[in-house]
N, CA and C of each residue as an Amber inpcrd file, in Angstrom:
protein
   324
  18.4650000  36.7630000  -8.3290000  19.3340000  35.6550000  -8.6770000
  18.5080000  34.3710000  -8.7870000  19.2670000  33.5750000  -9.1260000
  18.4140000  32.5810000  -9.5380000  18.2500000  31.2390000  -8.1670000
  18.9830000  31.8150000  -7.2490000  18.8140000  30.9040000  -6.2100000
  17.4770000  31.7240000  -5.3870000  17.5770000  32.8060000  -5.2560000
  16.0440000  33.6940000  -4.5750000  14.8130000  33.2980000  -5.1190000
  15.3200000  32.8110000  -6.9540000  13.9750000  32.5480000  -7.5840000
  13.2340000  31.4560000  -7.1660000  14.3060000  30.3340000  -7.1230000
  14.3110000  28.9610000  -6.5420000  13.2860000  28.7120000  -5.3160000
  14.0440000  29.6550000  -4.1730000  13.8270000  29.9020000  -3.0250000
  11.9910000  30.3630000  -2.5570000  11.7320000  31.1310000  -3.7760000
  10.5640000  31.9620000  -3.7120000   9.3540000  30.8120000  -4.2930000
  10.3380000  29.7380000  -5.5190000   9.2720000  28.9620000  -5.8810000
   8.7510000  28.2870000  -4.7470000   9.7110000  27.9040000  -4.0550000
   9.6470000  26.4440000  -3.3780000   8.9400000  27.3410000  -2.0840000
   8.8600000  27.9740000  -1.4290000   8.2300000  28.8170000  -0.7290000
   6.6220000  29.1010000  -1.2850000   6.1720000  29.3450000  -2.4650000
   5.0140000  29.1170000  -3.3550000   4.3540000  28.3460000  -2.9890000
   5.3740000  26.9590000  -3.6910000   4.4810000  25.7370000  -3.4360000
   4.1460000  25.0390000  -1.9050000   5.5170000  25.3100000  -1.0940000
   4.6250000  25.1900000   0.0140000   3.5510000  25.7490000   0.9660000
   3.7120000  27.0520000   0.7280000   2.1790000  27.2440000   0.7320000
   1.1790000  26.8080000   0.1600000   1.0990000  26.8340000  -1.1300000
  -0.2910000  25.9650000  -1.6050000  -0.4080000  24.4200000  -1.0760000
   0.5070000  24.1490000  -0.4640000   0.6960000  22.6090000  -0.1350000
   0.5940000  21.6000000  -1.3010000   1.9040000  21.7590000  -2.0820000
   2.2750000  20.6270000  -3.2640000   3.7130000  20.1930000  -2.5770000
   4.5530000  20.7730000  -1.5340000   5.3900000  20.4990000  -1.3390000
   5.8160000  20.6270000   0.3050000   6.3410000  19.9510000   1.1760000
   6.2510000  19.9580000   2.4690000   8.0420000  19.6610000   2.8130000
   8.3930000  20.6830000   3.9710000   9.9030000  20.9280000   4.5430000
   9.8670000  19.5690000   5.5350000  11.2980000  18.9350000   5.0050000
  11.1970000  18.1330000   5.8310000  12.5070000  18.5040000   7.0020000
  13.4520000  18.7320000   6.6910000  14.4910000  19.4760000   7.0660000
  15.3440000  20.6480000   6.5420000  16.6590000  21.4160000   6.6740000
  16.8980000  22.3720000   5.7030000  17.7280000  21.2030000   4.4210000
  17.0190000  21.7840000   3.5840000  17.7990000  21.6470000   2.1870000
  17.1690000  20.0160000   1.7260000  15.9980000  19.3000000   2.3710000
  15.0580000  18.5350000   2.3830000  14.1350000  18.6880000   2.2980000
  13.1390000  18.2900000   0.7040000  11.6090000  18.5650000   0.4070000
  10.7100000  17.4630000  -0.0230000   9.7700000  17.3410000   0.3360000
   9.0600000  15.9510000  -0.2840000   7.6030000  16.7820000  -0.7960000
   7.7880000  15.9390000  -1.5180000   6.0830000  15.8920000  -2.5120000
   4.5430000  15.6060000  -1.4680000   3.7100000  16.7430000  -1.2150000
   2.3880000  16.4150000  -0.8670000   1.6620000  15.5920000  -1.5230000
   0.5800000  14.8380000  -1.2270000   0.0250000  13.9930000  -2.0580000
  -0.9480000  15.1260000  -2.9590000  -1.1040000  16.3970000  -2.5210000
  -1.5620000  17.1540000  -3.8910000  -0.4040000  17.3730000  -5.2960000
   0.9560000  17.2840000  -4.7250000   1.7300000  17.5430000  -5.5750000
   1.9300000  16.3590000  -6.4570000   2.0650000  15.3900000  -5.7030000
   2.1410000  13.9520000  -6.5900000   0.9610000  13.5670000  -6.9600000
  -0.2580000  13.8850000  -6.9480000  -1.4930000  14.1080000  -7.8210000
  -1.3320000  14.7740000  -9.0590000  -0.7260000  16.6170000  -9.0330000
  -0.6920000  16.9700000 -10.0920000   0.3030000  17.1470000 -11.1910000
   1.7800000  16.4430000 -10.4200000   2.2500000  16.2130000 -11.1520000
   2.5060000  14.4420000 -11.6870000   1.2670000  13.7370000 -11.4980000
   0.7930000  11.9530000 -11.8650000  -0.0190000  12.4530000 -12.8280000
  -0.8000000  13.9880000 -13.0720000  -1.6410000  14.1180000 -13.9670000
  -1.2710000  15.5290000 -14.9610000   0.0690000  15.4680000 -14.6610000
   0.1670000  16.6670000 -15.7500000  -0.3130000  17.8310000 -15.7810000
  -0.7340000  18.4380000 -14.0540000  -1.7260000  19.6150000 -14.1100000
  -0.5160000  20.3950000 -13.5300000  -0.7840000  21.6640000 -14.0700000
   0.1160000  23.0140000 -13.8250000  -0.4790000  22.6050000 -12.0790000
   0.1960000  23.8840000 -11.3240000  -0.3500000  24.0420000  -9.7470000
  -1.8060000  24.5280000  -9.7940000  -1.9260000  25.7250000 -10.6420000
  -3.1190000  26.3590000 -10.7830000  -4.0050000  25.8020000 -11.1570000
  -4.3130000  24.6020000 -12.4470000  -5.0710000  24.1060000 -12.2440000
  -5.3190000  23.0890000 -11.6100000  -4.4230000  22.3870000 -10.4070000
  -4.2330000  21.1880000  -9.8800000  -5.0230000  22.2370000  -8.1930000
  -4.9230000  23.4950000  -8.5900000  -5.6830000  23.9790000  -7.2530000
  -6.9210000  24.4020000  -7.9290000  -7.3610000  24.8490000  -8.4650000
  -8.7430000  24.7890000  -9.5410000  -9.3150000  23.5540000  -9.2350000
  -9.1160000  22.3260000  -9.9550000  -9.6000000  21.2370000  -9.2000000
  -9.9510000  20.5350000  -8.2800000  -8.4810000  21.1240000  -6.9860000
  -8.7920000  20.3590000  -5.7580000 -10.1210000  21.5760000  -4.8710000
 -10.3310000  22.6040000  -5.5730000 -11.6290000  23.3340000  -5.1940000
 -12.4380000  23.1640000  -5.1050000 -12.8530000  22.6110000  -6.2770000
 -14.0280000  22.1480000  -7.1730000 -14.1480000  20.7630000  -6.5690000
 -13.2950000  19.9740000  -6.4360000 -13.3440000  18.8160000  -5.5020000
 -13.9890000  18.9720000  -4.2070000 -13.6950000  19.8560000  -3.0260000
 -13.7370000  20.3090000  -2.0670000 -15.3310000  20.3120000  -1.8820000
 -15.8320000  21.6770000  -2.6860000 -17.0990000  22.0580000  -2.8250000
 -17.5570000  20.8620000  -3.7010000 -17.3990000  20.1290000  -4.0390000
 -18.6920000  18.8770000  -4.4350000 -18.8620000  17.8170000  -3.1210000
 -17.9130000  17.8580000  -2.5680000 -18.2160000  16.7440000  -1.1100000
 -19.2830000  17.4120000  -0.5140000 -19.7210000  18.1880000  -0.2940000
 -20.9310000  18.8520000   0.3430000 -22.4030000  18.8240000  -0.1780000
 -21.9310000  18.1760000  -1.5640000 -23.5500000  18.0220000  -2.7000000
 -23.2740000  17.4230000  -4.0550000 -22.0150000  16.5860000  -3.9080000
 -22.0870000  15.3290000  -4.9560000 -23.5700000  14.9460000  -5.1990000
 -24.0270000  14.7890000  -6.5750000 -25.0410000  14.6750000  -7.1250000
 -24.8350000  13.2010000  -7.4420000 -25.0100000  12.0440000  -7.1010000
 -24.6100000  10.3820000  -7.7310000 -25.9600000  10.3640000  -8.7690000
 -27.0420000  10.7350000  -9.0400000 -28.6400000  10.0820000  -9.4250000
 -28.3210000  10.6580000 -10.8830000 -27.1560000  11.2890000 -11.1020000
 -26.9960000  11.5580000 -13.0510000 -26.0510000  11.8810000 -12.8160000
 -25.1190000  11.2500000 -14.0350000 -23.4410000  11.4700000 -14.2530000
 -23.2320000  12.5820000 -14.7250000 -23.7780000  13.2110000 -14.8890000
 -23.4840000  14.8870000 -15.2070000 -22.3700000  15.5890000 -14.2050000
 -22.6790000  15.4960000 -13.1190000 -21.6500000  16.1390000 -11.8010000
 -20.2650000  15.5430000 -12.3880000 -20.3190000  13.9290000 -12.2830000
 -19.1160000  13.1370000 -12.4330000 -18.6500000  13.8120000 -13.2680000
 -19.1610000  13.9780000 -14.7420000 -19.0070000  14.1340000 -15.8210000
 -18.2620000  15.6330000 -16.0050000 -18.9140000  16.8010000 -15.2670000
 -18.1310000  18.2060000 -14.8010000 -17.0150000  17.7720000 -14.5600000
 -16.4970000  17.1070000 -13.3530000 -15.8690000  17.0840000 -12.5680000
 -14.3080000  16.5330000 -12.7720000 -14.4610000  16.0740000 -14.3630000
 -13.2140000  15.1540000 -14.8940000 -13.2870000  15.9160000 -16.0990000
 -13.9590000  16.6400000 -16.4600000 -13.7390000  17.5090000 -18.0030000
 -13.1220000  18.7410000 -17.7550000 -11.7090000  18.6520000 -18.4340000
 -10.5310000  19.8120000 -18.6120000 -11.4140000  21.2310000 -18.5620000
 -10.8890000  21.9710000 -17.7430000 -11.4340000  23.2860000 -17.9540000
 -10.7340000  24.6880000 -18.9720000  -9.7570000  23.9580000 -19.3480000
  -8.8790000  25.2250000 -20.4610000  -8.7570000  23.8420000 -21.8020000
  -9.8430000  23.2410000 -22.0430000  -9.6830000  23.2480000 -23.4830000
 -10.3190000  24.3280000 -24.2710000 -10.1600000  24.7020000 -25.3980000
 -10.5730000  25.6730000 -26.3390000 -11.4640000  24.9230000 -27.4220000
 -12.7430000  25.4710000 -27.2830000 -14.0270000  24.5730000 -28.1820000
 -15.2540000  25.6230000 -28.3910000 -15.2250000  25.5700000 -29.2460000
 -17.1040000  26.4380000 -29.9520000 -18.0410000  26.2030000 -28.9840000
 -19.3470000  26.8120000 -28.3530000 -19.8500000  26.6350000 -27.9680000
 -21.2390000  27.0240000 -28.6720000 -22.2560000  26.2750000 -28.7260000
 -23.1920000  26.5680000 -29.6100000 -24.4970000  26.5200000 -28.4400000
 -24.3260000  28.1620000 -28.4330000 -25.1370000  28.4300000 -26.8720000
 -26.8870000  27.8610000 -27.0700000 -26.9560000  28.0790000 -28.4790000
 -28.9180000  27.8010000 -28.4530000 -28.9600000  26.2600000 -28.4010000
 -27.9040000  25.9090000 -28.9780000 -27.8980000  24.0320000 -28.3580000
 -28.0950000  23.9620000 -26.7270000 -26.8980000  24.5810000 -26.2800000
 -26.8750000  24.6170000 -24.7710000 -27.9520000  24.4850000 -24.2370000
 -28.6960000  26.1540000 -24.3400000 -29.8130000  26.4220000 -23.9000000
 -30.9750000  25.4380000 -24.0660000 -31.1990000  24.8580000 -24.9700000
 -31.7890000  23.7250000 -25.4300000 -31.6600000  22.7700000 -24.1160000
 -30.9140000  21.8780000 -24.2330000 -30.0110000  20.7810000 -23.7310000
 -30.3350000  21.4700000 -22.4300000 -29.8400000  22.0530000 -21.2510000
 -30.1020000  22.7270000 -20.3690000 -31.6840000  22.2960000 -19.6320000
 -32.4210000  23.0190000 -20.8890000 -34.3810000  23.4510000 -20.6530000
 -34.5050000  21.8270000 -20.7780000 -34.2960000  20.8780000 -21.5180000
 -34.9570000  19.5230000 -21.2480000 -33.7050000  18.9990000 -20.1200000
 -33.3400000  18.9600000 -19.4480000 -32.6670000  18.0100000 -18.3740000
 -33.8240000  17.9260000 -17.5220000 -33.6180000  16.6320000 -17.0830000
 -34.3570000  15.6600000 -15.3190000 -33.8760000  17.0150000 -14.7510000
 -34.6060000  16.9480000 -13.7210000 -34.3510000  17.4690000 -12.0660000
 -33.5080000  17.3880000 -11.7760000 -32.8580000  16.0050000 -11.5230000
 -31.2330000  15.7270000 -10.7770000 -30.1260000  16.2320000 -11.6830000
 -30.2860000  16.2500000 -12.9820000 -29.4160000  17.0740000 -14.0540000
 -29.6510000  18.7750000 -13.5320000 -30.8720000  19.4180000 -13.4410000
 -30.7270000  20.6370000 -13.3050000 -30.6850000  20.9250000 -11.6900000
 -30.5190000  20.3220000 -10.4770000 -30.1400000  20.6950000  -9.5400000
 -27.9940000  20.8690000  -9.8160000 -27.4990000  19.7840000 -10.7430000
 -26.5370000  19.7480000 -10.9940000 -25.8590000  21.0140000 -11.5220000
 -26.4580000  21.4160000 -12.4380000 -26.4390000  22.4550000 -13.3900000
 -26.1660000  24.1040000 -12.0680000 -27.0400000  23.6750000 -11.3030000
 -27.5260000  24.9010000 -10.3810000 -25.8330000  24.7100000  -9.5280000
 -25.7450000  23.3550000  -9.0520000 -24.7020000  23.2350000  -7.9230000
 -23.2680000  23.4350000  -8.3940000 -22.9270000  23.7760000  -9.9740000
 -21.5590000  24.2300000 -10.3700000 -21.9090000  25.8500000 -10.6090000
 -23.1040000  26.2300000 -10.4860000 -22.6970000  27.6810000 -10.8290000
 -23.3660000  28.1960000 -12.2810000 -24.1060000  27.3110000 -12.7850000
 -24.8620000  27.6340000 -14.0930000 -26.1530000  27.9550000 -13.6060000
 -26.3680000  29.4860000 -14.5330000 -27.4690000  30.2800000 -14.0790000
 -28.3490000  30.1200000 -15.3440000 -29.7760000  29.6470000 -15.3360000
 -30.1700000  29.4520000 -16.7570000 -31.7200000  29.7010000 -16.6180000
């Protein structure tokens, strides 16, 4: 029924913590929830992000905007990738660019 469905969402989200019980039949918005829904992000990727957030506090790179630059670029846009550019682009980066490169998970 569609009240179980309800029931099951809102049970969802408070687990992921977008939404917090305040009493019965009383719910308020986490500040992750009013994050992703201030930015238009589904849950999934509003938890995708706050991951990726998470794991950069431990090795934020500040000495090249590259990290920054990861870190605010949509991950489900759909775009060509022109890998021998990449690869290119990649092989000449600074140091602080390719420790960057290393600290999201790019193997090169």
């Amino acid at each position: 029924s569609i009240v179980e469905e309800c029931h099951c969402a809102l049970q969802w989200l408070r687990e992921k913590q977008f939404v917090a019980w305040i009493k019965p039949g009383q719910w308020k918005p986490t500040r992750l929830g009013e994050a992703a829904f201030a930015a238009s992000l589904s849950p999934d990727a509003a938890i995708s992000l706050m991951e990726e957030l998470l794991r950069s506090r431990s090795a934020l790179v500040l000495t090249a905007d590259l990290h920054l630059l990861y870190l605010i670029s949509p991950e489900d846009e759909d775009f060509h990738i022109d890998w021998q550019s990449l690869h290119e682009r990649i092989y000449n980066l600074n140091d602080d660019e390719k420790q960057v490169v290393n600290l999201v998970g790019i193997e090169w």
